[in-house]
N, C-alpha and C positions, 0 to 999 in steps of 0.2 A: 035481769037474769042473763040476758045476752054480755050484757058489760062488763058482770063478772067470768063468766065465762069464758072472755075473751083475754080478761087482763091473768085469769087464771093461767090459760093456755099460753099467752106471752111468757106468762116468769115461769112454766114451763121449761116451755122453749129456750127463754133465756139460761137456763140450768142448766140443761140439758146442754149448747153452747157451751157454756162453760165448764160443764164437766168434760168434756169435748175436748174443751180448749188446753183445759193441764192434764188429761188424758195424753193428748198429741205432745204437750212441754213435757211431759214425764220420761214419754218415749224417747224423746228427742234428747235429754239430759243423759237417759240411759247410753242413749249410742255414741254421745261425745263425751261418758265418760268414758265407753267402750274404748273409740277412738283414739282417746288421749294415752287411754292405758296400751293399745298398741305403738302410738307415737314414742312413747315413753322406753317401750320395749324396745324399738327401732334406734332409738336415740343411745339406749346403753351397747348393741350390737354395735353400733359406729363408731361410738368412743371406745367400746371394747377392740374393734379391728383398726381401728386409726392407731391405739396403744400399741399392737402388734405389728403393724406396720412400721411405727416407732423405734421401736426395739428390735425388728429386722434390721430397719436402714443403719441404728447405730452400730447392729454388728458387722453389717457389709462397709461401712463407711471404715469402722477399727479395721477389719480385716483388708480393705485396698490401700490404707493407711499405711500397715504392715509389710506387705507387698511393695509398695512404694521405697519405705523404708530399708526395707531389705535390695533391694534395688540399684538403690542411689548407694546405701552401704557399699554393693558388690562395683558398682562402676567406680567409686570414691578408689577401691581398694586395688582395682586395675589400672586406673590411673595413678594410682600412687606407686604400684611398679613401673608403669613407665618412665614414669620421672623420673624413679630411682636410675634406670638405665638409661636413662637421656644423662643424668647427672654424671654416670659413668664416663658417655661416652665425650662429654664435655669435656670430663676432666683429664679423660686419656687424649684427646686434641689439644687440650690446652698444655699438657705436657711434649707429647709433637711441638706444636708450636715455638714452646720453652726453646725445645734442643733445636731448630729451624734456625730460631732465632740468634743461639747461639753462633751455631755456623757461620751464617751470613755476616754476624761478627768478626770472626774465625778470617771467612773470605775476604771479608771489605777489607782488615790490616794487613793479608796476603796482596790483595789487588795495590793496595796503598804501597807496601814494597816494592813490586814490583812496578808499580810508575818511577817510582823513585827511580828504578834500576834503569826503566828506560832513556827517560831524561841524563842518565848520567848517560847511557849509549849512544842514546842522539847527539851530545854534545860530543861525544868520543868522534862518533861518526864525521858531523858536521868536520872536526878538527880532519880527518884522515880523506875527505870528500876533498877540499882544499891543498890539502896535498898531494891527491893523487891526479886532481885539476890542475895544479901546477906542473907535475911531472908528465901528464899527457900532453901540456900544452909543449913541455921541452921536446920531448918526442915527435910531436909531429913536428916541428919545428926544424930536430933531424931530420924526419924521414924526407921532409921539403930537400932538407939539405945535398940529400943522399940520392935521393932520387931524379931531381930536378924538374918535380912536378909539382903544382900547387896543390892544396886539401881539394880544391871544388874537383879541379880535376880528376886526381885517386877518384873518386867518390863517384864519378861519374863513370868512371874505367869499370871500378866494381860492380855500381847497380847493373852495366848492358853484361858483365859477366855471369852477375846470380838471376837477369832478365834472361839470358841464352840459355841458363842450365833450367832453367824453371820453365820455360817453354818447351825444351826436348824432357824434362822429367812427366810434365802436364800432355803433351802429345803418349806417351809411352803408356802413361796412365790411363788416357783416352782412350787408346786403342787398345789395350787389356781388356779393359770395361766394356766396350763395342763387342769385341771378341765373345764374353763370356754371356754377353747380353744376346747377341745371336745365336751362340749354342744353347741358351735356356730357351730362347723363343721359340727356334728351330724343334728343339725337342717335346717342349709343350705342343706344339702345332702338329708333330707327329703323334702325339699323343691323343690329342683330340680328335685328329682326322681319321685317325686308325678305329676310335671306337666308332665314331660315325658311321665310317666303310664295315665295321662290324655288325655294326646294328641295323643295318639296311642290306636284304637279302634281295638286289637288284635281278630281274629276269634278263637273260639275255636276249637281244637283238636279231627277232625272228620274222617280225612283218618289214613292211616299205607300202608307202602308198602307189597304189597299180592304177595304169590310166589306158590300159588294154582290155579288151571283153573279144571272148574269146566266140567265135562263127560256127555253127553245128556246119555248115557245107560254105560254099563260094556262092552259091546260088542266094545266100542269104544278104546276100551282097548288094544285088540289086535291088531286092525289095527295102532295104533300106536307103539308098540312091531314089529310087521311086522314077517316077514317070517326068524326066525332063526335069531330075534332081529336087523335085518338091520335098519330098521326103526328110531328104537329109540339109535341104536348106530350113524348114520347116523345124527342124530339131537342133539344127545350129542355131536359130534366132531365137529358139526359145530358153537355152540353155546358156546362152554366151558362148560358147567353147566349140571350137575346131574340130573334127573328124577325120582321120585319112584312114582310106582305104583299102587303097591301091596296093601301098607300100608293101605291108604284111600281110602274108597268104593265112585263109581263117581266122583274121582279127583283125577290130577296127580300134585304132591307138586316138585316145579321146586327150587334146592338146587346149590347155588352159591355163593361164596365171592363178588364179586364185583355184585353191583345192579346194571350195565347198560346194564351186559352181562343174566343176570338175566330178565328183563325186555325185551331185545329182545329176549329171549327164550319164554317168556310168550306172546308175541304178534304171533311169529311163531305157539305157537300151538295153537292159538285160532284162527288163519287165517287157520289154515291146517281143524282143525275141523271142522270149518265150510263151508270150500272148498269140502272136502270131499278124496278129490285125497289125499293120505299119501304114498308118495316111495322119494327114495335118493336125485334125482336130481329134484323133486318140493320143497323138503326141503330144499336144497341148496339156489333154487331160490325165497323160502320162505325169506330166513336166511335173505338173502341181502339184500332185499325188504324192508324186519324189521328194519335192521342194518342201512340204508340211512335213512330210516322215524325217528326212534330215532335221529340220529345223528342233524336229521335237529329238532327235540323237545329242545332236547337241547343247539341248537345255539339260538332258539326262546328264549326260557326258559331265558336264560345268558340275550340276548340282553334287555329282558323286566326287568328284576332284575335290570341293570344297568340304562333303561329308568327311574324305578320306583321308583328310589333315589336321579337318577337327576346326577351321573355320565360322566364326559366325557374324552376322551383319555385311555382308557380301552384296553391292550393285548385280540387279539382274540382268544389265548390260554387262559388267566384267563376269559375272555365271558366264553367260554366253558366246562372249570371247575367248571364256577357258575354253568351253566345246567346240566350238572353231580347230581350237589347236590338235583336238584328236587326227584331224585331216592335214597336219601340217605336218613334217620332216625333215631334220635337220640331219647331215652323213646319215641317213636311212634311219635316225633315233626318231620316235615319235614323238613330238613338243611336248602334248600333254602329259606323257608318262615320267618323260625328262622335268618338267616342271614340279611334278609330285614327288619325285627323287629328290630334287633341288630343296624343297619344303621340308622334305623328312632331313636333309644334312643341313640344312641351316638350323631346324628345329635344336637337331641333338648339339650340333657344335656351340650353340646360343646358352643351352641348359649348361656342358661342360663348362662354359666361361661365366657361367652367374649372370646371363643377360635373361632377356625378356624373351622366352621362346614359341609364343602364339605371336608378335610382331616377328621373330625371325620366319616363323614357317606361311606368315602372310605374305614376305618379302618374296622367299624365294618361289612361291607358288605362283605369285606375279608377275616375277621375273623378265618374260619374254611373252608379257602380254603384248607389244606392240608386233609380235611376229602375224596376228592375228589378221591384222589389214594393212603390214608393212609393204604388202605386193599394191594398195591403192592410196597409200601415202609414201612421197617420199621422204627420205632419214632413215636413221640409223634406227633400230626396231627398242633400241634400249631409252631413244630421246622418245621417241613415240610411245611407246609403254609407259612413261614418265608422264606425259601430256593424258595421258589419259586416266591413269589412277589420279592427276590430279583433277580434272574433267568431274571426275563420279564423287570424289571429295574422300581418299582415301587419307589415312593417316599421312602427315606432312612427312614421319623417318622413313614410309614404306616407298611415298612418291620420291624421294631421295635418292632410296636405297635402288629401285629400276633404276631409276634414270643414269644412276650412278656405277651400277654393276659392270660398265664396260669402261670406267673411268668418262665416260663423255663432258661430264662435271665432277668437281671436286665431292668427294661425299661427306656428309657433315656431323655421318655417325659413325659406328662400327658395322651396320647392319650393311651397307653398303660392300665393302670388301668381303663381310659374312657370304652374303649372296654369289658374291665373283668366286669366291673359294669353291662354295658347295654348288654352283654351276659347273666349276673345271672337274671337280671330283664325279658329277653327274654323265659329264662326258669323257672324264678319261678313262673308268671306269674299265678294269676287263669285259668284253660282250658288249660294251654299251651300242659303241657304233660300228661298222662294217664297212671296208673298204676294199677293193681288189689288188689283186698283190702288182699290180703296173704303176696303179695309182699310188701305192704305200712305197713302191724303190723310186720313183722320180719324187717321190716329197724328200726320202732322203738322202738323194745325190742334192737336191736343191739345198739342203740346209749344209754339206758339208762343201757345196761349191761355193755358199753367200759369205761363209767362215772364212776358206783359202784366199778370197779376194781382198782382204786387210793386211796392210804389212807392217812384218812382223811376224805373219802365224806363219809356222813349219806346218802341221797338220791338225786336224778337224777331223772330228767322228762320233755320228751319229748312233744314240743308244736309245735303249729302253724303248722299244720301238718309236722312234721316232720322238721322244717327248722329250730329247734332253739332245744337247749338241755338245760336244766337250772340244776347248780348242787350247792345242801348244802353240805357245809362241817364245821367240828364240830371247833367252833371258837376259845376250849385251844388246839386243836391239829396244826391247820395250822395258819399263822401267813400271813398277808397281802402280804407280797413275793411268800410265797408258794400258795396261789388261784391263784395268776398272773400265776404261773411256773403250775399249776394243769393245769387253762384255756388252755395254751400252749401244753403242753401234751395230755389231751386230743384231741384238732382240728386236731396234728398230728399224733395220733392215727384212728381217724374217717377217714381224708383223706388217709392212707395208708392202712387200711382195709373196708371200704364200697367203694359201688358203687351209688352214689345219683346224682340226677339234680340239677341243680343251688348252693345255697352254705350252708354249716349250722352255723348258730350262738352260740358260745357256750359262758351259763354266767355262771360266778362262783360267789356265792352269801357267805359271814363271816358275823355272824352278831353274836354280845351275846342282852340275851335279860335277864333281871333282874325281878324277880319276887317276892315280898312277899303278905303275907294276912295281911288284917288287920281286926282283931275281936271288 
């Protein structure tokens, strides 16, 4: 019972399994057929949009086809007028050409005549050169005969003849040239100097440096002398500089070379004075007080000279030197103002000439830097100005140009004579400098008595206050050479014995003058 029941329940079981089993196959059949019939679906959508894609791209591909087509048509069609007109233009050159050709034709059987004609000329020639060699040779053959000179000779007669005319025609012509070349220069240079003096609105000549300070009493006299002259020895050694007192009633005359030591001497006694305290050691601390305040004048002084010109890269040794020159004076003009003048007329005459006008207004602002400590070197103040712009390492045309502004050396520029010019214009200047009417008639009786002492000259006289000397001299006695050699003479006579500002002009006048009466 149990064994059937068991094998019962098995083939159950086993059914049941198996119905199970194609239960699940059935299912399973269902859904791939489901499957297929969606793959199927999928599969005609693909070939249906693949077709359309198909038949898009053939229409896009005909249609850029087209376009293409049409394309190449239309550039086919404009190159084929070009050509048309290329072909034109070939063919209207090449007919150019034709008629070119022609020509050159035309010419080359013209040019071929004409050799022809020449060759027949040259031989003409040649026949008639021969002939006219033989009749030149009979001719001079006379003229030996007639004359009783050989050919070398004649020949040598002529050349010193057309050598003398050609010498006096070449002199004649020279000195036209000289002539016209001096009136242009001359009148350019009035030209130039005129704007310059225009454009430079110079002040006239109202200070001089004063080396007096002036005594509230006599009594002040003493306190400055002090006790068994301490005082004023005391303020001599600490200044450098000289004192006298005596001489001038209510004022002591402060005597020194160099004006800077000068100048702080005169500010210590007019500080003491009116401080009142006068002994050793407020002198002292007078002195220094003085000696800083100047010191810092004259850095001001330099820096504003160099501002005032328009300067830049300037040695603060040569600043300093320029401020120096506030305290220096030349015929009562003040260095430093006269140097800023000089700057400005070098400046402008430099620009007029198409030069470099920041090296002309260095030149001339430089100028008379060696006047600075020309009292504690000796030389000329122009060699020493020189030695020292080139010291501080100034441009080589500027250290030239000083050294050179009094001719001391040859100058190797134009800036050189620029400076000499607008230095004389600086001082000959109306107002520039001041002199006394004693001093101004003995300068010139002196200039028209150095003139009368050359012989030759009838009279001499002295013009334009003093700047110009004009001298007659008798026209059978000196002969055009010698006025040039008198002119000469004289200027270096004047320059080696007077002392004058700016420069003198000396003219030397020959003239004959023919006279009769007629009754």
């Amino acid at each position: 019972m149990d064994i059937v029941t068991i094998l019962i329940g098995a083939i159950l079981g086993i059914a049941v399994s198996l119905a199970y089993f194609y239960l699940q196959r059935g299912r399973q059949q269902q859904e791939l057929a489901v499957q297929e019939e969606r793959l199927q679906q999928k599969q005609a959508a693909l070939e249906e949009k693949s077709a359309t894609m198909i038949r898009e791209m053939e229409i896009s591909s005909k249609a850029h086809k087209l376009r293409i087509e049409e394309e190449l048509d239309a550039k086919y069609r404009n190159k084929g007028k070009e050509l048309d007109q290329l072909k034109l233009r070939f063919d209207k050159r090449e007919e150019q050409l034709d008629r070119k050709f022609d020509q050159l034709d035309i010419r080359e059987r013209e040019i071929d005549k004409r050799r022809e004609n020449l060759d027949r000329d040259r031989s003409n020639v040649e026949g008639q050169k021969q002939k006219y060699e033989s009749l030149l040779i009979d001719a001079e053959k006379r003229l030996e005969e007639i004359s009783g000179l050989s050919t070398e000779r004649a020949k040598e007669l002529i050349m010193s003849s057309l050598a003398d005319k050609a010498r006096h025609d070449s002199a004649l012509l020279f000195k036209q040239l000289e002539a016209e070349a001096v009136e242009k220069a001359d009148q350019k240079a009035r030209e130039t100097i005129a704007t310059a003096v225009q454009r430079l609105a110079g002040e006239f000549v109202s200070e001089r440096t004063v080396s007096v300070v002036a005594l509230p009493s006599e009594e002040m006299k003493g306190r400055i002398i002090g006790r068994e002259g301490r005082n004023i020895r005391a303020l001599e050694t600490a200044t450098g500089c000289d004192l006298i007192i005596d001489d001038t009633p209510e004022a002591v005359v402060i005597s020194c070379f160099n004006p800077v030591r000068r100048q702080v001497a005169k500010r210590s006694l007019e500080e003491l004075i009116t401080d009142g305290r006068i002994h050793p050691a407020r002198i002292e601390s007078v002195v220094k007080k003085a000696t800083k305040t100047i010191d810092n004048e004259i850095r001001e002084k330099g820096e504003q000279a160099v501002f005032e010109v328009g300067l830049s890269d300037v040695h603060p040794e040569i600043i300093k030197l320029l401020g120096t020159l506030q305290f220096r004076t030349s015929y009562t003009q003040n260095v430093l103002s006269h140097s800023v003048e000089v700057a400005y007329f070098a400046g402008i005459m430099a620009e007029e000439l198409g030069l470099d006008g920041n090296i002309a207004r260095r030149c001339g602002l430089l100028h008379d830097i060696g006047k600075a400590v020309d009292h504690e070197v000796q030389g000329s103040h122009a060699v020493i100005g020189g030695e020292l712009a080139k010291k501080y390492r100034e441009h080589p045309l500027v250290t030239n140009a000083i050294w050179s502004h009094h001719f001391d050396i040859e100058p190797i520029s134009v800036y050189g004579p620029l400076a000499n010019a607008a230095d004389a214009l600086s001082a000959a200047r109306p107002g520039a400098r001041r002199e006394n009417v004693e001093t101004y008639v003995k300068r010139l009786e002196q200039l028209e008595h150095i003139a009368t002492n050359f012989k030759g000259v009838e009279k001499a006289f002295a013009i334009q206050a003093g700047r110009e000397v004009r001298v007659i001299v008798a026209y059978d006695r000196v002969n055009d050479e010698g006025a040039m050699m008198i002119a000469r003479e004289v200027a270096d006579q004047i320059e080696n014995e007077m002392t004058y500002p700016g420069q003198i002009k000396v003219t030397v006048i020959r003239e004959m003058r023919a006279q009769e009466i007629a009754n």
